[in-house]
Backbone and ligand atoms as CSV (ligand in chain L), in Angstrom:
chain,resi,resn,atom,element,x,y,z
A,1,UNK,N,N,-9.429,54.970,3.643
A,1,UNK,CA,C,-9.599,55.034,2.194
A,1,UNK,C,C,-11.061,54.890,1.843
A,2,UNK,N,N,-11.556,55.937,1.134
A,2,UNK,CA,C,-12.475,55.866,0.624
A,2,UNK,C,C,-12.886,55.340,-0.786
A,3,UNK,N,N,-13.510,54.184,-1.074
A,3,UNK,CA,C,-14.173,53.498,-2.376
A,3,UNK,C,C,-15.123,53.963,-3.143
A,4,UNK,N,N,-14.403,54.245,-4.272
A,4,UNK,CA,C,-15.520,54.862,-5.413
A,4,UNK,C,C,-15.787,53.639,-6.401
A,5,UNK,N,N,-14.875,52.762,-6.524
A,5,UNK,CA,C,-15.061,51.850,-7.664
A,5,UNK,C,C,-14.997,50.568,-6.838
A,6,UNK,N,N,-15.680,49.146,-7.140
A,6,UNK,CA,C,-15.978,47.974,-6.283
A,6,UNK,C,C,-14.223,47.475,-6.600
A,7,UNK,N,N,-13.621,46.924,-5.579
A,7,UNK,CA,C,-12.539,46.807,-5.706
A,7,UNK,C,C,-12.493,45.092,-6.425
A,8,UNK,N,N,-13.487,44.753,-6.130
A,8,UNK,CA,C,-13.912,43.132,-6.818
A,8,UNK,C,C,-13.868,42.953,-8.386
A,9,UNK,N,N,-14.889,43.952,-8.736
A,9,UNK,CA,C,-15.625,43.678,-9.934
A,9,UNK,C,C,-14.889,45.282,-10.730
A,10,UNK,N,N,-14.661,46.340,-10.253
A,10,UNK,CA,C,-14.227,47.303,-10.853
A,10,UNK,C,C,-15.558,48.526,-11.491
A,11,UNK,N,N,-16.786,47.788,-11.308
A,11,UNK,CA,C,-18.762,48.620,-10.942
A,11,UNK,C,C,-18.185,50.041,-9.906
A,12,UNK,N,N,-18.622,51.119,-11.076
A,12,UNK,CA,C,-18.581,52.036,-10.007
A,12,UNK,C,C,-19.549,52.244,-8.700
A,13,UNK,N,N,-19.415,52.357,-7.360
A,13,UNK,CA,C,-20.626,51.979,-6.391
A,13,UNK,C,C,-21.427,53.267,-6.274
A,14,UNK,N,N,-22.301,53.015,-5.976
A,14,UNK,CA,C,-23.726,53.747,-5.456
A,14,UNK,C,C,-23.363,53.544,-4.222
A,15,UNK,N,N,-23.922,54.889,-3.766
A,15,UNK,CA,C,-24.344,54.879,-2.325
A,15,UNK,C,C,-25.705,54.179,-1.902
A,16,UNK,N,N,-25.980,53.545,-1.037
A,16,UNK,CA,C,-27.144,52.643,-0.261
A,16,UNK,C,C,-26.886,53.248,1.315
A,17,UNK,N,N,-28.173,52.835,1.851
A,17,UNK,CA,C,-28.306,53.154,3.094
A,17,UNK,C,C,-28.134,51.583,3.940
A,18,UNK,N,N,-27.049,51.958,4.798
A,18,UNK,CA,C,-26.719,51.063,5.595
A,18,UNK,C,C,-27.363,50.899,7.380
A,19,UNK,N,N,-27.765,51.114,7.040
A,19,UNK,CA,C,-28.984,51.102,8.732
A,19,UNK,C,C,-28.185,52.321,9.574
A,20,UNK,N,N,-27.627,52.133,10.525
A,20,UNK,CA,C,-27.254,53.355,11.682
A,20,UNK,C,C,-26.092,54.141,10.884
A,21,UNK,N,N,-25.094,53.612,9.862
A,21,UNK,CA,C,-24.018,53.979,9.379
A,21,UNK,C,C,-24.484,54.980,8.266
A,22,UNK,N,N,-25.943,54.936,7.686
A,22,UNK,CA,C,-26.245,55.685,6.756
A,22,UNK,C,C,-25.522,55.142,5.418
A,23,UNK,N,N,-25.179,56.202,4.775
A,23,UNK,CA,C,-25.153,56.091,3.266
A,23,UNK,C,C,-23.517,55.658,3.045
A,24,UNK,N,N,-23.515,54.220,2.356
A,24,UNK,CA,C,-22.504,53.539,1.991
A,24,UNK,C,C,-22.285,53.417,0.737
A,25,UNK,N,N,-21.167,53.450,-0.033
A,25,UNK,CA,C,-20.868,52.722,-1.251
A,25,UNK,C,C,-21.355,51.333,-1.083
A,26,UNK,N,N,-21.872,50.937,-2.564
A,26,UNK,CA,C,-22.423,49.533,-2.724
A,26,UNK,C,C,-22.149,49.229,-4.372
A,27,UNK,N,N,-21.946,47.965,-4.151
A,27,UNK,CA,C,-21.366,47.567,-5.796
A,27,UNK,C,C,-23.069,46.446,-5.833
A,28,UNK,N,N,-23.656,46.897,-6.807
A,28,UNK,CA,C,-25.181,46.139,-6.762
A,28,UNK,C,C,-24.366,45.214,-7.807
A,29,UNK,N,N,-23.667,44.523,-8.416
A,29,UNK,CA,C,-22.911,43.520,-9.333
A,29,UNK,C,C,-22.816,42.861,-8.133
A,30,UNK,N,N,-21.605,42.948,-7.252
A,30,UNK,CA,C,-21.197,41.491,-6.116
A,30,UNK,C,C,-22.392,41.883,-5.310
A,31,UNK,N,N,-23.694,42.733,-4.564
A,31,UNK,CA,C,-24.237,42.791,-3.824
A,31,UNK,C,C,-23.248,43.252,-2.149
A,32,UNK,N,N,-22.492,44.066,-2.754
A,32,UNK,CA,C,-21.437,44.332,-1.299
A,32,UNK,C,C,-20.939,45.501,-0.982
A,33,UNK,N,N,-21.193,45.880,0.208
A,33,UNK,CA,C,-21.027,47.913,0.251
A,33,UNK,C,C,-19.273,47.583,1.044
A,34,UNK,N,N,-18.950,48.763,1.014
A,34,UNK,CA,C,-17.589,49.104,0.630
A,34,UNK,C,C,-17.263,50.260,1.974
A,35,UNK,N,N,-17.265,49.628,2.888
A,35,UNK,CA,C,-17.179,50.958,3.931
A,35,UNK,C,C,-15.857,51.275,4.040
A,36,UNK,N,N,-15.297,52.606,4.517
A,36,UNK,CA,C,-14.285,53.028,4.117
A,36,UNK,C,C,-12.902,52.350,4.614
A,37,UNK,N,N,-11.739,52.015,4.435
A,37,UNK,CA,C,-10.856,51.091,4.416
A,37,UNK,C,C,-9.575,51.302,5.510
A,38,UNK,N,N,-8.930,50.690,6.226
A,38,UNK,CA,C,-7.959,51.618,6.288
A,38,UNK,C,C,-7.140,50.863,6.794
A,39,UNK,N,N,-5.291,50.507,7.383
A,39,UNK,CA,C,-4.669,49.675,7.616
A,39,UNK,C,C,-4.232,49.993,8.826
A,40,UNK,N,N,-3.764,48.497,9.743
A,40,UNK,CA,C,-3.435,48.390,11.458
A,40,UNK,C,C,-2.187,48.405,11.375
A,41,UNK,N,N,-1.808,48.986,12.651
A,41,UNK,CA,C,-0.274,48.796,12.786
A,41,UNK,C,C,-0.020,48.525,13.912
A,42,UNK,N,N,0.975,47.709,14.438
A,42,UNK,CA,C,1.296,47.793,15.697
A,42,UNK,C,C,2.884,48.318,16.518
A,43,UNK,N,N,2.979,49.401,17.777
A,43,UNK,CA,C,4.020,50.530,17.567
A,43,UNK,C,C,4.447,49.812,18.767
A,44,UNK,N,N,5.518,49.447,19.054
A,44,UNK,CA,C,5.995,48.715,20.501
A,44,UNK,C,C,7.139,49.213,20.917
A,45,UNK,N,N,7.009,50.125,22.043
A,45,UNK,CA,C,8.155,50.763,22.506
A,45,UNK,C,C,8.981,49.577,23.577
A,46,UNK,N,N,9.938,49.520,23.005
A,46,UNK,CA,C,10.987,48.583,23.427
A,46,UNK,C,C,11.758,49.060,25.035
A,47,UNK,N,N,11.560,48.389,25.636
A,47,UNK,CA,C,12.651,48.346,26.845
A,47,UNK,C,C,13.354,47.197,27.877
A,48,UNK,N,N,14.345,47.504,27.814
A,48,UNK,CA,C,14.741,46.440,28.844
A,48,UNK,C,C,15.414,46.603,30.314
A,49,UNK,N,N,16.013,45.702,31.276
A,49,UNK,CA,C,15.926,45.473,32.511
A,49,UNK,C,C,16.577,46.729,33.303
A,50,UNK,N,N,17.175,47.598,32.417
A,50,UNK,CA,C,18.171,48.594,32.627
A,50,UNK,C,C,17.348,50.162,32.566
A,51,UNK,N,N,15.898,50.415,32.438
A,51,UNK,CA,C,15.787,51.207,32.444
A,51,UNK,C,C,15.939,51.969,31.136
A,52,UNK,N,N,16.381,51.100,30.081
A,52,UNK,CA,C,16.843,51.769,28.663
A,52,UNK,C,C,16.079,51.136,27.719
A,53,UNK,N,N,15.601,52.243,26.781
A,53,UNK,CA,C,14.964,51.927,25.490
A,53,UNK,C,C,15.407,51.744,23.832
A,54,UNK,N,N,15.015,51.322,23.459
A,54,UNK,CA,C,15.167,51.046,22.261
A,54,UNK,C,C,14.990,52.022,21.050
A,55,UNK,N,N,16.109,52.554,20.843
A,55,UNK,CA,C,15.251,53.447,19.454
A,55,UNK,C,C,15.864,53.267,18.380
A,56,UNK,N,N,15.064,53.151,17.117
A,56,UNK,CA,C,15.876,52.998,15.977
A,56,UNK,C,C,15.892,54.152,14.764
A,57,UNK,N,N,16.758,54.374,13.843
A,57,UNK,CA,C,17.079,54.998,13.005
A,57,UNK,C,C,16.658,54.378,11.457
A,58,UNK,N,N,15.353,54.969,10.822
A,58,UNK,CA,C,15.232,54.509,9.636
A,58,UNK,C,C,15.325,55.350,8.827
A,59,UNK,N,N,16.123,55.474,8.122
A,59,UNK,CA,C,16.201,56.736,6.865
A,59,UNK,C,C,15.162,57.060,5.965
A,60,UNK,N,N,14.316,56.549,5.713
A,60,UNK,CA,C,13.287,56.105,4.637
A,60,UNK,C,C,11.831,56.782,5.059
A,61,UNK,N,N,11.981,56.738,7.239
A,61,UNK,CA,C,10.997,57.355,7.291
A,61,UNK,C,C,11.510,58.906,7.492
A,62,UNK,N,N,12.659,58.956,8.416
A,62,UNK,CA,C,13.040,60.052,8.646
A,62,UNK,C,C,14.711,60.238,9.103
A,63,UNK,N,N,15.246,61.326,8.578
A,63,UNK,CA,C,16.666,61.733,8.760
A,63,UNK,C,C,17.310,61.902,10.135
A,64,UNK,N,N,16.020,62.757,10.524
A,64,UNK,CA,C,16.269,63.882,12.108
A,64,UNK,C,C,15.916,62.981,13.702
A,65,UNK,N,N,14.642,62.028,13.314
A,65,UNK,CA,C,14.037,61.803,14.455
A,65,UNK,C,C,14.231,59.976,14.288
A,66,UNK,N,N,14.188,59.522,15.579
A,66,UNK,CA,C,14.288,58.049,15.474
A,66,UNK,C,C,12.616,57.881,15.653
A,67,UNK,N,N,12.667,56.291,15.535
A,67,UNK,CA,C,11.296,55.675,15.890
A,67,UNK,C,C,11.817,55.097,16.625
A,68,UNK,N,N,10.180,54.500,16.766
A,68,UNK,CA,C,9.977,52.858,17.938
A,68,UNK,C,C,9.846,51.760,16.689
A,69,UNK,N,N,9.723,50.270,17.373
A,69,UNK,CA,C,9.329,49.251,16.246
A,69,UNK,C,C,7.980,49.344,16.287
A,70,UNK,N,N,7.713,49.578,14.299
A,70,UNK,CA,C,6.689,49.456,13.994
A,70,UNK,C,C,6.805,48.852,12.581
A,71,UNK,N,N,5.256,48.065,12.733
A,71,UNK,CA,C,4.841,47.946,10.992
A,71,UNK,C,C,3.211,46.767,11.011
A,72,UNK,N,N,2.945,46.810,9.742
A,72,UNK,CA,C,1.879,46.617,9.421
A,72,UNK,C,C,1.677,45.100,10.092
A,73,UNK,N,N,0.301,45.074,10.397
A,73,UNK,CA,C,-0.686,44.051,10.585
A,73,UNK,C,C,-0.715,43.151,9.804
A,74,UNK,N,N,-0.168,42.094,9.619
A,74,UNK,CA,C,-0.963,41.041,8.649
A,74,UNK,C,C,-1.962,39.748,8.675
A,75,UNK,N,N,-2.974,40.145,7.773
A,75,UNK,CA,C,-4.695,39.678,8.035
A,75,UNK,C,C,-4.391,38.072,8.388
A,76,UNK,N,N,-4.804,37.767,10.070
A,76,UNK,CA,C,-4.932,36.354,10.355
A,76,UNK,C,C,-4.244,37.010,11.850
A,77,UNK,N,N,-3.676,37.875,11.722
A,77,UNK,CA,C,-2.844,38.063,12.632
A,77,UNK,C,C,-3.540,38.654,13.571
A,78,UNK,N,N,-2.762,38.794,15.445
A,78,UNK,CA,C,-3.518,39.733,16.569
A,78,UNK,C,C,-2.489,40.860,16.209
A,79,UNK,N,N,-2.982,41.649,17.508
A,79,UNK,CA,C,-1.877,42.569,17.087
A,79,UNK,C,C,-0.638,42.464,18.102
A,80,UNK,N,N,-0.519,41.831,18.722
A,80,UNK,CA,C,-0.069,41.202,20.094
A,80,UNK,C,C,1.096,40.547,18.902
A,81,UNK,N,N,0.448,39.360,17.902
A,81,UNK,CA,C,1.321,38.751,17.469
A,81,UNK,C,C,1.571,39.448,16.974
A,82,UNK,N,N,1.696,40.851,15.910
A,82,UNK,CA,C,1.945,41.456,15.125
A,82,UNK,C,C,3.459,42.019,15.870
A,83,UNK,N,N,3.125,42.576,16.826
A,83,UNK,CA,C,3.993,43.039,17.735
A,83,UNK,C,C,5.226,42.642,18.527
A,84,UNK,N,N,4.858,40.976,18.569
A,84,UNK,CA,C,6.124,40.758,19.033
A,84,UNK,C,C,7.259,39.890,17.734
A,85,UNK,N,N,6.603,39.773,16.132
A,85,UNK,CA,C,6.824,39.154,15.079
A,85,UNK,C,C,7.943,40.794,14.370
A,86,UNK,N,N,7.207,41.635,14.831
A,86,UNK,CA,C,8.265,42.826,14.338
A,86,UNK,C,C,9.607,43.201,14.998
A,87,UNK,N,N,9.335,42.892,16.532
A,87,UNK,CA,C,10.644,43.038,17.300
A,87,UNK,C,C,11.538,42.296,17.130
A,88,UNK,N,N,11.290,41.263,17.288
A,88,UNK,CA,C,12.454,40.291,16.805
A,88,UNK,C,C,12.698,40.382,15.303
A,89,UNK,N,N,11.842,41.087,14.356
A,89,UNK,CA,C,12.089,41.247,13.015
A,89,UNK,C,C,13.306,42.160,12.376
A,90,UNK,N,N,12.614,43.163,13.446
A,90,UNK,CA,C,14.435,44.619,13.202
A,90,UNK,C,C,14.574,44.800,14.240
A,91,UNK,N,N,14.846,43.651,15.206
A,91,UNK,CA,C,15.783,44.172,16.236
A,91,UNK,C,C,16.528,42.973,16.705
A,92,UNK,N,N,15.524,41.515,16.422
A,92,UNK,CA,C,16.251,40.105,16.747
A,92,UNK,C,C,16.213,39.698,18.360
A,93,UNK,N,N,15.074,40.631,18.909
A,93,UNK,CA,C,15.090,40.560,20.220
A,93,UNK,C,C,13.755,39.583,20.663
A,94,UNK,N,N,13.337,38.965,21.994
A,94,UNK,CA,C,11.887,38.277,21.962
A,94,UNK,C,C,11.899,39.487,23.296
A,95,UNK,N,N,10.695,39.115,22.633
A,95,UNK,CA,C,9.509,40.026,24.322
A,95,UNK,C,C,9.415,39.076,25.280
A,96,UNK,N,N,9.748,39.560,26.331
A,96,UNK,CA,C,9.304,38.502,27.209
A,96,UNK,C,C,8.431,39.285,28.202
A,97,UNK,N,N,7.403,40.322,28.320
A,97,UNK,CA,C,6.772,41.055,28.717
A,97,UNK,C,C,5.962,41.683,27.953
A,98,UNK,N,N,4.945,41.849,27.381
A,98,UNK,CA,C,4.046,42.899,26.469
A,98,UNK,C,C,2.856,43.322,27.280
A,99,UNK,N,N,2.712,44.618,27.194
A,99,UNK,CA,C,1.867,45.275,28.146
A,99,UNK,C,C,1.216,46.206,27.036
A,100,UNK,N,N,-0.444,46.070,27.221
A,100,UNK,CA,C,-0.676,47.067,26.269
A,100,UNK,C,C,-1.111,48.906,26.355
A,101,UNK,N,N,-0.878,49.151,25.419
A,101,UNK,CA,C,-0.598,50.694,25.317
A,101,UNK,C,C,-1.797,51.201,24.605
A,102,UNK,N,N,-2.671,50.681,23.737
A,102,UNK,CA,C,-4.011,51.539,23.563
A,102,UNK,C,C,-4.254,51.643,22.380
A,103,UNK,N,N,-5.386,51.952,21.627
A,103,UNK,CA,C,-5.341,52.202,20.305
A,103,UNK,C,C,-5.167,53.670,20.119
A,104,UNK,N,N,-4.773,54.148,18.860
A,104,UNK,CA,C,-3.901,55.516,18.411
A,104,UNK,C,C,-4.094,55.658,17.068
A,105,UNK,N,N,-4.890,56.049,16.770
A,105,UNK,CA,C,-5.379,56.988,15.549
A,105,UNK,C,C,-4.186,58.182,14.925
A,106,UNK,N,N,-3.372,57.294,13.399
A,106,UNK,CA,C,-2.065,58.162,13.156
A,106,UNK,C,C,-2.991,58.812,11.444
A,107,UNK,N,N,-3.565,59.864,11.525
A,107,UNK,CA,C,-3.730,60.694,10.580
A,107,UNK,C,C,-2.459,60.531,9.332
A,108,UNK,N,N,-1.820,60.811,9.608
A,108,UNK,CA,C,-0.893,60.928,8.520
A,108,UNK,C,C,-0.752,59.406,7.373
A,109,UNK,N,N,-1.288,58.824,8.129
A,109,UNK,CA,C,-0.869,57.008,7.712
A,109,UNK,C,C,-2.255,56.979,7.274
A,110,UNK,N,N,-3.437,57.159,7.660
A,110,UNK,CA,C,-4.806,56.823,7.871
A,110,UNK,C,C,-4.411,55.493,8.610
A,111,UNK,N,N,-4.183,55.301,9.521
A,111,UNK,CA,C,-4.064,53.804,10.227
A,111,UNK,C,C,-4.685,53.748,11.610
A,112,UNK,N,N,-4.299,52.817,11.933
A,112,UNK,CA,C,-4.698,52.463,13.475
A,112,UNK,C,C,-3.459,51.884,14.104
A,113,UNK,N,N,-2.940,52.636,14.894
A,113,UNK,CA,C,-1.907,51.957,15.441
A,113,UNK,C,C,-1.959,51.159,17.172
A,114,UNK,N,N,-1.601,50.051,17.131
A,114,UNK,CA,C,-2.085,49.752,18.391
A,114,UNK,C,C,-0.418,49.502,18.770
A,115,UNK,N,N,-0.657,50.446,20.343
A,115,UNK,CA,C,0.396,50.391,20.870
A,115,UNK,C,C,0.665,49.476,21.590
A,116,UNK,N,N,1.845,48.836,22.359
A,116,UNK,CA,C,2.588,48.058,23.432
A,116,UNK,C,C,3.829,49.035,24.014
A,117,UNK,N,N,4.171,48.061,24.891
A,117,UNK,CA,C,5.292,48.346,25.706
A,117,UNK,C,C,6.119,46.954,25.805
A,118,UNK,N,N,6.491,46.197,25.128
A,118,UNK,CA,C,7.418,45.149,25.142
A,118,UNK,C,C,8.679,45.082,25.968
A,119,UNK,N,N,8.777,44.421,27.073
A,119,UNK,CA,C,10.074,44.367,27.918
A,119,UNK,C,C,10.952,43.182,27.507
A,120,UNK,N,N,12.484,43.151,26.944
A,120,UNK,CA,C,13.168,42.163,27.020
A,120,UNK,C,C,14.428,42.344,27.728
A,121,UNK,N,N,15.234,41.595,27.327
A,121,UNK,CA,C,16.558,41.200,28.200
A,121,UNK,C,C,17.566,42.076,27.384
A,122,UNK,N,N,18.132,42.421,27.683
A,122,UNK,CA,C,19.180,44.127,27.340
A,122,UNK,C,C,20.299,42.597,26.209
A,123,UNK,N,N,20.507,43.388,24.754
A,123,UNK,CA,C,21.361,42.228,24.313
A,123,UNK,C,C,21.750,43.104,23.057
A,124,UNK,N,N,22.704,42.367,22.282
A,124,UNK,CA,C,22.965,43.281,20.818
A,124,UNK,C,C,22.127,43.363,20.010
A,125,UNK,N,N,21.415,44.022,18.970
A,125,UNK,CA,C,20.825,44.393,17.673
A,125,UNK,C,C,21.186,43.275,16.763
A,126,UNK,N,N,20.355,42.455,16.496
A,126,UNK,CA,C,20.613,41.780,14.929
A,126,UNK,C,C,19.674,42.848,14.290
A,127,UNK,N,N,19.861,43.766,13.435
A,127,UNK,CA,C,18.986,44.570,12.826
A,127,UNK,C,C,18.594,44.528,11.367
A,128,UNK,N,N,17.519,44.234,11.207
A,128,UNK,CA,C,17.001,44.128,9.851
A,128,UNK,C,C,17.346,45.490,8.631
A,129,UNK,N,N,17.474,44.715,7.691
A,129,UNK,CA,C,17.542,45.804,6.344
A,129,UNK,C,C,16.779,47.213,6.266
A,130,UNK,N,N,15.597,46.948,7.281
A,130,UNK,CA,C,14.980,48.093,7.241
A,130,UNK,C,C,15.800,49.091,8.375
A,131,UNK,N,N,16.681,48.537,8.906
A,131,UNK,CA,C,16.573,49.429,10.159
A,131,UNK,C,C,17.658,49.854,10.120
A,132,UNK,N,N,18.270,51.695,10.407
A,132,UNK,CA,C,19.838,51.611,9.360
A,132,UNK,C,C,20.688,51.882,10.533
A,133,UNK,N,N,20.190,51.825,11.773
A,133,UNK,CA,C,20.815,52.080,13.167
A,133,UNK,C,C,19.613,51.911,14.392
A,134,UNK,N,N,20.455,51.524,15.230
A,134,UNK,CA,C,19.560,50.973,16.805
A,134,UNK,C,C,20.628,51.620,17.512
A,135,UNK,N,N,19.663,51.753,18.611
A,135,UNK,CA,C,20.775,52.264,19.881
A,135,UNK,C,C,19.966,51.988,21.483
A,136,UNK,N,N,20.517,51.581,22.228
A,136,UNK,CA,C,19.690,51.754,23.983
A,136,UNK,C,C,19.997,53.232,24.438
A,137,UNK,N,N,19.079,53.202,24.719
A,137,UNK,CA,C,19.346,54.813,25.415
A,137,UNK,C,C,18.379,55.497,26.549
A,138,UNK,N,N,18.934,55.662,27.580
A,138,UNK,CA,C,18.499,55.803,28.975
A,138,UNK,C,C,16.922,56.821,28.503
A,139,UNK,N,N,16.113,56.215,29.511
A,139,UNK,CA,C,14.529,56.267,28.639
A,139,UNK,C,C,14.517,58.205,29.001
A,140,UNK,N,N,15.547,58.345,30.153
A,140,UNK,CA,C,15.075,59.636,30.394
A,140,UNK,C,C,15.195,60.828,29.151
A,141,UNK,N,N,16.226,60.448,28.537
A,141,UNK,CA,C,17.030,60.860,27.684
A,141,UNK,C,C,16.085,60.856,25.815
A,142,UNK,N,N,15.286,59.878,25.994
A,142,UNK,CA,C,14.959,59.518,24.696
A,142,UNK,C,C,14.142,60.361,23.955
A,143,UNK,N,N,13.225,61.645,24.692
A,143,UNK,CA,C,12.854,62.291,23.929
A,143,UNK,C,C,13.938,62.905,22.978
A,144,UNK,N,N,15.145,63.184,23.195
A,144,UNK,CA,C,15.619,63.811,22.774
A,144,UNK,C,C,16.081,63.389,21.120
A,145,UNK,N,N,15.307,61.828,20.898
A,145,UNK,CA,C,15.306,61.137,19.840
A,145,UNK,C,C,14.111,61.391,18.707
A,146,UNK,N,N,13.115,61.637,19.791
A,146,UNK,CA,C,11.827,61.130,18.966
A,146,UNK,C,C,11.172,62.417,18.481
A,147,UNK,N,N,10.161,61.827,17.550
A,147,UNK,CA,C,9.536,63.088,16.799
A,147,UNK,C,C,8.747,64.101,17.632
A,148,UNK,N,N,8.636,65.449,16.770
A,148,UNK,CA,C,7.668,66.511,17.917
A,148,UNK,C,C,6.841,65.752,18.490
A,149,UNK,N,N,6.369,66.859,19.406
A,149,UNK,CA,C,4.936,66.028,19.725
A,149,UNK,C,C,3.884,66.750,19.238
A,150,UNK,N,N,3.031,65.995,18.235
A,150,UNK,CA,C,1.646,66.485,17.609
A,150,UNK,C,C,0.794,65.645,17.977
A,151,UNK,N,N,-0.074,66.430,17.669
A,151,UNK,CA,C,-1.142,65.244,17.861
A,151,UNK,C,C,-1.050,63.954,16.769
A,152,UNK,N,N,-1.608,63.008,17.222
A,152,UNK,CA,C,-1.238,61.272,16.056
A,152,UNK,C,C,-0.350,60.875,16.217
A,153,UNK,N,N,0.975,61.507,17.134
A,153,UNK,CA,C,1.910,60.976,17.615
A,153,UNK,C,C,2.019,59.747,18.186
A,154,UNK,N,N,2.742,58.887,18.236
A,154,UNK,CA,C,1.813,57.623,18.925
A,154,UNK,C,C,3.252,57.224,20.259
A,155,UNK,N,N,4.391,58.327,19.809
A,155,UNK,CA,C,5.504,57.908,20.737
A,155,UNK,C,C,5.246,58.293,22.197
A,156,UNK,N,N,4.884,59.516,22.223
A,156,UNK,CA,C,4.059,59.765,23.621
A,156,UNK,C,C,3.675,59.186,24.668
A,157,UNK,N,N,2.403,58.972,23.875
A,157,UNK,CA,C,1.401,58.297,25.023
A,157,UNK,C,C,1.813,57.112,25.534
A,158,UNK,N,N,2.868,56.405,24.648
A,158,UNK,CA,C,3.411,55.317,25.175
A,158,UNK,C,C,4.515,55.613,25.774
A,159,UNK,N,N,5.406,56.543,25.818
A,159,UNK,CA,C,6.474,57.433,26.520
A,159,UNK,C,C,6.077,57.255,28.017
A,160,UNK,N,N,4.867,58.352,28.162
A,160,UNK,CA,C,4.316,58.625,29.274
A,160,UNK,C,C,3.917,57.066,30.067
A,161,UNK,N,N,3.238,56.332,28.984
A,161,UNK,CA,C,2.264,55.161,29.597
A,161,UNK,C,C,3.587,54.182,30.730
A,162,UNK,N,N,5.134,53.989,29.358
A,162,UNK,CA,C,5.701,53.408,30.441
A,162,UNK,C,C,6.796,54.099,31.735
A,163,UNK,N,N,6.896,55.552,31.397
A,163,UNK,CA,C,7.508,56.122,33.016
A,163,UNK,C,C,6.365,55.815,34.405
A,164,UNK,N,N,5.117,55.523,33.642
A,164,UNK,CA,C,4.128,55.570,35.223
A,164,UNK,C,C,4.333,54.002,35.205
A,165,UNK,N,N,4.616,53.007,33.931
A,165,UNK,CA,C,4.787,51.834,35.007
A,165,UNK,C,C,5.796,51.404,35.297
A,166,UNK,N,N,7.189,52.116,35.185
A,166,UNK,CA,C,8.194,51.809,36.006
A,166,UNK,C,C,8.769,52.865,36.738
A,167,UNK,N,N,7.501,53.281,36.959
A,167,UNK,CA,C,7.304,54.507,38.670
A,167,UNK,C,C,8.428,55.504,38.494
A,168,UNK,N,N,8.792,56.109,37.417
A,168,UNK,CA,C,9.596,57.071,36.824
A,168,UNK,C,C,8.854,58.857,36.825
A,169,UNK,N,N,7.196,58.477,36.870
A,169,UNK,CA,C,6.469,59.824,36.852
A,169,UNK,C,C,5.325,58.844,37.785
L,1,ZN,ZN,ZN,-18.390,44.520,-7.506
């Protein structure tokens, strides 16, 4: 997100020169430049002892394709904690393994999504309000869940990341 108006004071900003970053919005009222904004997420592809993953069904984001657990960062937070505070959030499960998966630039969101690979113990769904169906489903099988693959995709690379670490590719 880009800042045209000081989000403090409501001073429309000037651009100033910020040393290597060049030309920044600046609110000369608070004395504070405004570099462009944008929100973290953390995407944790779920699996457990069986070789089977986790995918869930949210209507809200999409009809056709499932996700992984995801959602926003909140400020104080790692993303580690972020990550294992969501799994057990819509799914009621604990990690007892988190392995990380990388940062992932999702265009569509303007975000940052930082991936995992969370391993727990194979058990039922307590599933949160957000989540309108869960299912395990043999990892070989799971593309057949998830969204195309485009680029900003973030199911992928973590797809791929965990068949090489449970020596599947
Ligand atoms: Zn201001």
């Amino acid at each position: 997100m880009h800042y045209n108006y000081c989000p403090i004071c409501g001073t429309k900003l000037k651009d100033k020169k910020a040393g290597d970053d060049g030309n920044v919005p600046y609110c000369y009222t608070c004395s504070k430049y405004w570099f462009d904004g944008f929100s973290s997420a953390a995407i944790v592809l779920v699996a457990n002892e069986y070789g089977e993953m986790a995918m869930l069904r949210q209507g809200y984001l999409s009809h056709d394709y499932w996700t992984y657990v995801a959602g926003y960062m909140k400020p104080g937070e790692s993303a580690e904690e972020t990550a294992v505070r969501e799994v057990y959030e819509e799914l009621g499960l604990k990690i007892e393994r988190l392995e990380y998966g990388g940062t992932h630039w999702f265009p569509m969101g303007d975000q940052l999504m930082h991936g995992f690979i969370g391993f727990v113990k194979k058990k039922d769904f307590t599933l949160s309000s957000e989540v309108d169906e869960a299912v395990w489903i043999n990892a070989a099988d799971a593309p057949t869940l998830m969204f195309p693959e485009v680029p900003g995709n973030t199911q992928y690379p973590l797809y791929r990341q965990y068949l090489k670490m449970t020596g599947n590719k």
